[in-house]
VEXDO-920698 format. One record per residue: z, x, y of N, C-alpha, C in turn. Coordinates in pm, whole numbers, padded with zeros to 5 digits, always signed. Atoms other than C-alpha are relative to their C-alpha. Layout:
<pts>
ZXYZXYZXY...
</pts>
This chain:
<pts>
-00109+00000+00096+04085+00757+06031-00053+00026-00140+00019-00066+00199+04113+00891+05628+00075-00086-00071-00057+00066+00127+04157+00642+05367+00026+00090-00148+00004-00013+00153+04278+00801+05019-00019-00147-00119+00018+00147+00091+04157+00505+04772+00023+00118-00194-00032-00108+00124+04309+00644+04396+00020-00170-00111+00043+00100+00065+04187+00369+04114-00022+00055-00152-00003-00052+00176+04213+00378+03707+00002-00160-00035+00036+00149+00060+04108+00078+03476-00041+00024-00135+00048+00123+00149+04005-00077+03113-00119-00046+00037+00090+00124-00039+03659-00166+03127-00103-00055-00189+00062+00048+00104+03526-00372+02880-00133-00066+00026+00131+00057-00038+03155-00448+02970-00079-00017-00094+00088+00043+00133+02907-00654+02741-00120-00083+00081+00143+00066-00106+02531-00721+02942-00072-00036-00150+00086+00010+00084+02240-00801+02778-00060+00114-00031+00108-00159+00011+02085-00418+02797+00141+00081-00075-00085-00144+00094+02438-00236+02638+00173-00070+00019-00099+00043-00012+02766-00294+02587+00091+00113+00011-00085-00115-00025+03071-00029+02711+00105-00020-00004-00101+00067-00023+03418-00001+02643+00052+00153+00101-00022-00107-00042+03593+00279+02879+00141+00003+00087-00138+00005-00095+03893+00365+03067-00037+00117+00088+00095-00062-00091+03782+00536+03389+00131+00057+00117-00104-00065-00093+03991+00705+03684-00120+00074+00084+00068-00033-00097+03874+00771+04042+00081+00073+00130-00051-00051-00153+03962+00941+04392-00080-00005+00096+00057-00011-00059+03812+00882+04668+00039-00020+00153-00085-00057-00173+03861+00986+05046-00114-00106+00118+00096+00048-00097+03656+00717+05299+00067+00007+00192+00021-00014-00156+03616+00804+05668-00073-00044+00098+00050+00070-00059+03597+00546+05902-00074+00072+00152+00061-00052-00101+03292+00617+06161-00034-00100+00108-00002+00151-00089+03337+00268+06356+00074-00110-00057-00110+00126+00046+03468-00042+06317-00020-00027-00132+00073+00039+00132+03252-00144+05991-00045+00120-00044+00046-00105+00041+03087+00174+05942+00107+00137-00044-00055-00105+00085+03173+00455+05718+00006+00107-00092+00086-00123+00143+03117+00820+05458+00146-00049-00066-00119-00054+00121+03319+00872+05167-00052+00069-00082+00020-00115+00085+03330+01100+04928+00117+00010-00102-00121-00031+00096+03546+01181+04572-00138-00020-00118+00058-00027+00164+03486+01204+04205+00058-00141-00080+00001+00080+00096+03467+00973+03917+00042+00049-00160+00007-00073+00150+03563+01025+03532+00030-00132-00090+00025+00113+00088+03477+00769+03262+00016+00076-00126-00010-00042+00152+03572+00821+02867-00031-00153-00032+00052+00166+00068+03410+00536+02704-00061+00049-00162+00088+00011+00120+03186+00444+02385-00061-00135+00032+00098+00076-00032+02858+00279+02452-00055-00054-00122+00133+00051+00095+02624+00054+02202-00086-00026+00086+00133-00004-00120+02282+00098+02406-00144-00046-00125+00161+00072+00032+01936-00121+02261-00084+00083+00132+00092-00043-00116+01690+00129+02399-00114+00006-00078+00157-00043+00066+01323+00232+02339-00055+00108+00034+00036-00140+00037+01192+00525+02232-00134+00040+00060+00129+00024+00012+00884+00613+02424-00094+00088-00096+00080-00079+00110+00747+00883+02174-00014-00091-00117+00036+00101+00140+00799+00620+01844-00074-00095+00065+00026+00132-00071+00721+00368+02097+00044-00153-00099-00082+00100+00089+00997+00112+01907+00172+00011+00008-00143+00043-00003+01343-00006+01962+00097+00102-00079-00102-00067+00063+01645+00217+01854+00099-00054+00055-00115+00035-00021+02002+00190+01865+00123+00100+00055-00056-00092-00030+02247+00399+02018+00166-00041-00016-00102-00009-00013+02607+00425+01946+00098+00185-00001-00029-00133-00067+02777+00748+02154+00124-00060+00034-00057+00005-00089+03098+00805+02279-00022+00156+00081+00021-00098-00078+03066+01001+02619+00102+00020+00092-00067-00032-00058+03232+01185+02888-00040+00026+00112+00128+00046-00146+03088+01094+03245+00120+00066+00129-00040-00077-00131+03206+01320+03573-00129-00023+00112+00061+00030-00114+03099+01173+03859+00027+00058+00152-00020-00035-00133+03054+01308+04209-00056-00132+00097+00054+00208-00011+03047+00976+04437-00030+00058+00161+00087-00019-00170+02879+01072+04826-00087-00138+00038+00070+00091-00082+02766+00789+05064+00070-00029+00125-00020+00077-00088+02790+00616+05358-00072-00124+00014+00033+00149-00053+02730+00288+05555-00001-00009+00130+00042+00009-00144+02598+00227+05868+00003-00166+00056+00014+00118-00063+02677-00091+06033-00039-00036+00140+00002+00006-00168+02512-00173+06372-00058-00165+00036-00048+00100+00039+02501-00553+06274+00082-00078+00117-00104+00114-00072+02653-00864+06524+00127-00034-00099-00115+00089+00111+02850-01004+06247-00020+00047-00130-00012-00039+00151+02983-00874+05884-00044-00123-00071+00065+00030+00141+02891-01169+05699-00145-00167+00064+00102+00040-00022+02630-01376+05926-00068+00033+00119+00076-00088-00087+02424-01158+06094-00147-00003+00078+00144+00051-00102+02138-01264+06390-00099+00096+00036+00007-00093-00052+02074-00946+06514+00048+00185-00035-00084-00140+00004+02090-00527+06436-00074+00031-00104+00001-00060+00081+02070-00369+06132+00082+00100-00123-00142-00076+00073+02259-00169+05870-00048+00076-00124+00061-00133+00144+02206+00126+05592+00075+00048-00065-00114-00059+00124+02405+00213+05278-00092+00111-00049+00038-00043+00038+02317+00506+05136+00072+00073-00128-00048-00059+00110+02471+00686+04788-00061+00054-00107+00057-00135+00056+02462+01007+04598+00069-00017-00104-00123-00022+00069+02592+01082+04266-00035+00091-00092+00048-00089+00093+02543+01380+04104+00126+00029-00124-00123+00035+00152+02700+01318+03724-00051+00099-00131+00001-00076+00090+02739+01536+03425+00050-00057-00119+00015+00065+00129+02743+01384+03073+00034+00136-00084-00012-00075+00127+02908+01544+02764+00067-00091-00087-00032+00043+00154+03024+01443+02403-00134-00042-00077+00102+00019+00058+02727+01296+02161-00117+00055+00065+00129-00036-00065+02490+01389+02434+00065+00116+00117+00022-00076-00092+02470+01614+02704-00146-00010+00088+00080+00015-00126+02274+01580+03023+00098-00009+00171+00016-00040-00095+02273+01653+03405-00052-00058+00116+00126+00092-00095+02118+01393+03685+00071-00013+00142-00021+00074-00127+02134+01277+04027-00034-00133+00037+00036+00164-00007+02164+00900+04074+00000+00016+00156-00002+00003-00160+02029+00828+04455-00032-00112+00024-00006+00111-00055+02043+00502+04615-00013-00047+00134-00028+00036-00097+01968+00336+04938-00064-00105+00026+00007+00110-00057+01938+00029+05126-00047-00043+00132-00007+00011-00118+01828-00081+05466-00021-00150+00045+00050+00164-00005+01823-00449+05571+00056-00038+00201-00022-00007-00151+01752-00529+05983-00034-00230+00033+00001+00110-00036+01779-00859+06153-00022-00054+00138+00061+00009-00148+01567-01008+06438+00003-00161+00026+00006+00141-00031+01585-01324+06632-00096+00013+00085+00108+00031-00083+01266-01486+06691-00003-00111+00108-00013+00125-00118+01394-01816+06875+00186-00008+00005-00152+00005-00019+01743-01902+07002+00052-00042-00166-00097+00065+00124+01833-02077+06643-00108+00038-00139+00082-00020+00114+01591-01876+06406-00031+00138-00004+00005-00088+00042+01624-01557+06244-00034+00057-00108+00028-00045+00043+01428-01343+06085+00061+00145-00125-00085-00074+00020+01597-01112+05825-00083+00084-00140+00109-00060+00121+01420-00807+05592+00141+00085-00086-00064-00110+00051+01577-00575+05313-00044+00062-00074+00067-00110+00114+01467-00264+05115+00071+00084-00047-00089-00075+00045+01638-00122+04832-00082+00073-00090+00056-00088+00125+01514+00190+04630+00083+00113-00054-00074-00090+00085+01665+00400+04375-00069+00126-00081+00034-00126+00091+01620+00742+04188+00107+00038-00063-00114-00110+00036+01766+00915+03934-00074+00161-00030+00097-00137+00082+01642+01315+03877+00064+00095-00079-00061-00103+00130+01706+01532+03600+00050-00075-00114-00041+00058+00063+01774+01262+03366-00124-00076-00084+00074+00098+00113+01562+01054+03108+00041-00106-00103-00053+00131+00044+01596+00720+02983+00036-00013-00086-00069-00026+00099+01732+00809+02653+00076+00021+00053-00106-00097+00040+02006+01062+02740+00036-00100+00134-00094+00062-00126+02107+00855+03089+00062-00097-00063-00124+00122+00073+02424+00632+02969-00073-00116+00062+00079+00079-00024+02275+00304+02984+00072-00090+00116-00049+00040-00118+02539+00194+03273-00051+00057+00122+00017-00123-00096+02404+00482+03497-00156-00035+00058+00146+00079+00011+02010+00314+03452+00019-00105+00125+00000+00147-00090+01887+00047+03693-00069-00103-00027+00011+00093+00033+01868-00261+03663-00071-00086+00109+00019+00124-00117+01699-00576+03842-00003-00113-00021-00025+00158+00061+01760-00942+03880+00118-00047+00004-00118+00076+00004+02012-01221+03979+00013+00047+00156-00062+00010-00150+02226-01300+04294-00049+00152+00085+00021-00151-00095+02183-00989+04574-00098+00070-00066+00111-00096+00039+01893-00858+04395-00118-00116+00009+00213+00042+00070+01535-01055+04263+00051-00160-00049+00009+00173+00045+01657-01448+04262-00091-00061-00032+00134+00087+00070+01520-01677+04039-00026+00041-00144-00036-00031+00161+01577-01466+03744+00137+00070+00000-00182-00045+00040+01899-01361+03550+00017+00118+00024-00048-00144-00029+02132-01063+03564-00096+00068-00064+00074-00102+00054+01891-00734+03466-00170-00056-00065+00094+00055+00101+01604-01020+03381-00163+00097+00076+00125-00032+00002+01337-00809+03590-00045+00176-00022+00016-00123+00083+01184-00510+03444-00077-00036-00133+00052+00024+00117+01039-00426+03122+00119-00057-00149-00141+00064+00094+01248-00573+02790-00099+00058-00102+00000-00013+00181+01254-00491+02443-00058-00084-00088+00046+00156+00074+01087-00677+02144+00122-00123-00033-00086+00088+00016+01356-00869+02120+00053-00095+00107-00018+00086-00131+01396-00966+02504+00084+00079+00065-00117-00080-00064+01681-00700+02558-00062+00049+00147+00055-00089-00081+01640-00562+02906+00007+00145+00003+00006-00118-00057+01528-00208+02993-00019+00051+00084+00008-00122-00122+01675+00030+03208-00063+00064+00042+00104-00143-00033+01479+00262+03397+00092+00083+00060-00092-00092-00063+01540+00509+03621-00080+00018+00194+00028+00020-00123+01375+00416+03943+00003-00156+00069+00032+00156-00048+01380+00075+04136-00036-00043+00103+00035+00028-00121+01241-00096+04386+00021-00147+00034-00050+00154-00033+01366-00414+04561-00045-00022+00133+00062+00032-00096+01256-00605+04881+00040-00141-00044-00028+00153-00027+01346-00929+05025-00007-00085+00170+00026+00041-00159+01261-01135+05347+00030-00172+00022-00077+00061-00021+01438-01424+05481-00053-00096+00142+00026+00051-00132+01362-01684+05767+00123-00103-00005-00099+00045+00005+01676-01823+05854+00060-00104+00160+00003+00098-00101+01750-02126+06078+00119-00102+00016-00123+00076-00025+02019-02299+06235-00046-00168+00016+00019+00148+00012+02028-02709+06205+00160-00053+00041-00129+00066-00076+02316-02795+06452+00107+00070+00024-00126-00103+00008+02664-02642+06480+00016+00042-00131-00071-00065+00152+02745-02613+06143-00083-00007-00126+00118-00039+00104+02406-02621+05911-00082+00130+00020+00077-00098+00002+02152-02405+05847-00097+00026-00108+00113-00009+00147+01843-02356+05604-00082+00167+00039+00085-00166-00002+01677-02039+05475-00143-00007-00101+00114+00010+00096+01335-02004+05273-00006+00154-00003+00003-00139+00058+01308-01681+05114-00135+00041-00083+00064-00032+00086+01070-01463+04931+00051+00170-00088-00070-00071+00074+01253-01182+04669-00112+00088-00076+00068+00004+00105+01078-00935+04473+00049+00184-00029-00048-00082+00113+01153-00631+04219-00091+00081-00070+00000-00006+00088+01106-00391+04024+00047+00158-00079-00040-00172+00021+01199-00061+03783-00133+00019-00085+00024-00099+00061+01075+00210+03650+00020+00100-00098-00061-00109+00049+01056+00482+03425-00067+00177+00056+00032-00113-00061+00936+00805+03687+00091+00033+00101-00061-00062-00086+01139+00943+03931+00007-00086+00136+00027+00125-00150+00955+00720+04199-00048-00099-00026-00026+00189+00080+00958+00330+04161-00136-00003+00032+00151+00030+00031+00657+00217+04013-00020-00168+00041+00068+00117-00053+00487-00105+04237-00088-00074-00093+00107+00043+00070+00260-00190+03954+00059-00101-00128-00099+00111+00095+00516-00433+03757+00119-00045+00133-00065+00060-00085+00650-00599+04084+00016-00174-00106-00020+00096+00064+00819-00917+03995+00024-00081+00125+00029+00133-00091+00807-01221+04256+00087-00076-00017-00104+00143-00003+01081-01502+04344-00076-00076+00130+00027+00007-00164+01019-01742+04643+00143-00142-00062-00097+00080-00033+01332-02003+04715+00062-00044+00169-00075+00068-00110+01540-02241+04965+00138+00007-00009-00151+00023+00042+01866-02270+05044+00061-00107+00144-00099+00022-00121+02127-02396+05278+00113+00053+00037-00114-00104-00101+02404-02300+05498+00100-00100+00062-00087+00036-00029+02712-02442+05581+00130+00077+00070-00064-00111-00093+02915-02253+05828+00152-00087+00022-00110+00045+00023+03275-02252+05839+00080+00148+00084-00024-00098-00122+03511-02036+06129-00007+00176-00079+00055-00129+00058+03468-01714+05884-00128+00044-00042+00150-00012+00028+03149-01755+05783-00067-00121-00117+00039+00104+00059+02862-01950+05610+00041+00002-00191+00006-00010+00165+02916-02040+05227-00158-00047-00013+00187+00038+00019+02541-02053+05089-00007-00046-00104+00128+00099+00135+02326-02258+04825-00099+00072+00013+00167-00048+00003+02030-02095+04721-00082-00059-00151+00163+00010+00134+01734-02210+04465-00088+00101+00002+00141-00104-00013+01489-01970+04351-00078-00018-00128+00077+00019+00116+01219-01985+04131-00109+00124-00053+00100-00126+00024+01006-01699+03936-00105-00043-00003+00120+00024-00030+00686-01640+04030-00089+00029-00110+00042-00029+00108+00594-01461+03699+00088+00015-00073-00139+00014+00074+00865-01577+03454-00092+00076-00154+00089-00026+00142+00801-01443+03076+00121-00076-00131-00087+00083+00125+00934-01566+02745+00175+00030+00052-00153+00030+00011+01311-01677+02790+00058+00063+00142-00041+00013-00129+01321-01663+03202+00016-00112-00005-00042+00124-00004+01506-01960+03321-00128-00097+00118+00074+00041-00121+01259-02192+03569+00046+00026+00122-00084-00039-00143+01504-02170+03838+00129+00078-00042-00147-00111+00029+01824-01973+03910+00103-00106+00138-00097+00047-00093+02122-02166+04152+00071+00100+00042-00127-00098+00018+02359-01940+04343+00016-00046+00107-00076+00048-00059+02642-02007+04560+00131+00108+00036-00112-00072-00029+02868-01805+04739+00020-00004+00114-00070+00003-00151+02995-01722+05092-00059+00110+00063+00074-00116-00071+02820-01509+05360-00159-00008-00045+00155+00028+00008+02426-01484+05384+00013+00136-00125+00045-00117+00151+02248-01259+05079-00020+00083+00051-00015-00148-00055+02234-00969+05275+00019+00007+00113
</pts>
């Protein structure tokens, strides 16, 4: 079956790496290839005005950017679910993958391909203890960390990414602490996950991160979490607790990070 999904919005976004205001409009056509699994495909179009804290690597020193731009997005991916269960999963595996080849005009002009993918598989080593991995890496090409809108950059850090530090906290930062975007990333996370009766469950984790500024994610500024959690299962699925703590925190990382939500972290 063919979903048409047709979406327009107000976005007012304010991170620590840039702040955007924009009104955006989308189309997009998804085609279900199983029950969970699925491609889609459509376009994107953003009119905004960005304030972006970036760094210059030729001055090698902080600048400021205020642009308004005009962002045409082409949006390609799929999702592969072959997974027991959508949100607590023993067994299988599953792969997101997404394309987006975007064209930038007004103050700037530029040309890139944002590429994205994911793969995270899940093995049971004893009846009530599961093993669970994930690897996420990103590219963008034809683009450079100036002229890429600083929403379009990647980021690492916080819930579903590098626990234990805040939203965008891993990567390189600014003299001031701001984070910086790159344009490559690399993420990884591994999971031992264990049942404690009908309705508990504990996980010990180890998380780790990081970006770039080359095409292909640079390993040589990995960033480290390790954390616990628990599990409380309920007839839709578990709600989770997690603790995590950085392994190499730097000025104005928190010691720990808490998060709490519903369904396992990947």
């Amino acid at each position: 079956s063919r979903t048409l999904k047709l979406a327009t919005g107000i976005v007012n976004e304010n991170t620590d790496a840039y702040a955007r205001t924009a009104a955006t409009v989308s189309a997009d056509i998804q085609r279900r290839i199983g029950k969970t699994s699925y491609i889609n495909y459509g376009l994107g179009l953003d009119v905004g005005h960005y304030d972006e804290n970036r760094f210059d690597p030729i001055t090698q020193a902080p600048i400021n950017f205020n642009r308004d731009l005009i962002i045409l997005t082409g949006r390609g991916g799929g999702y592969l679910d072959r997974s027991n269960d959508p949100l607590n999963p023993t067994s299988g595996y599953r792969l997101t993958a997404n394309l987006q080849p975007t064209a930038v005009s007004g103050e700037d002009t530029v040309v890139f391909l944002r590429a994205e993918t994911q793969g995270t598989i899940y093995y049971p080593v004893l009846s009530n203890t599961t093993l669970a991995g994930r690897l996420r890496i990103g590219s963008i090409v034809g683009g450079q960390e100036l002229t890429v809108p600083a929403d379009r950059l990647f980021y690492s850090g916080g819930g579903g990414s590098v626990r234990g530090y805040q939203y965008q906290g891993v990567g390189p930062r600014l003299p001031d602490n701001t984070p910086r975007g790159g344009i490559s990333l690399f993420e990884t996370s591994l999971e031992v996950r264990r049942d404690i009766g009908q309705s508990f469950g504990a996980v010990a984790f180890v998380d780790a991160g990081a970006i770039g500024f080359q095409e292909t994610p640079n390993l040589s500024s990995m960033r480290y979490a390790v954390g616990v959690g628990g599990r409380y299962k309920l007839p839709f699925g578990p709600v989770r607790a997690d603790i995590a703590f950085p392994l190499s925190p730097r000025e104005g990382d928190p010691r720990f990070q808490v998060y709490i939500s519903i369904g396992q972290a990947f």
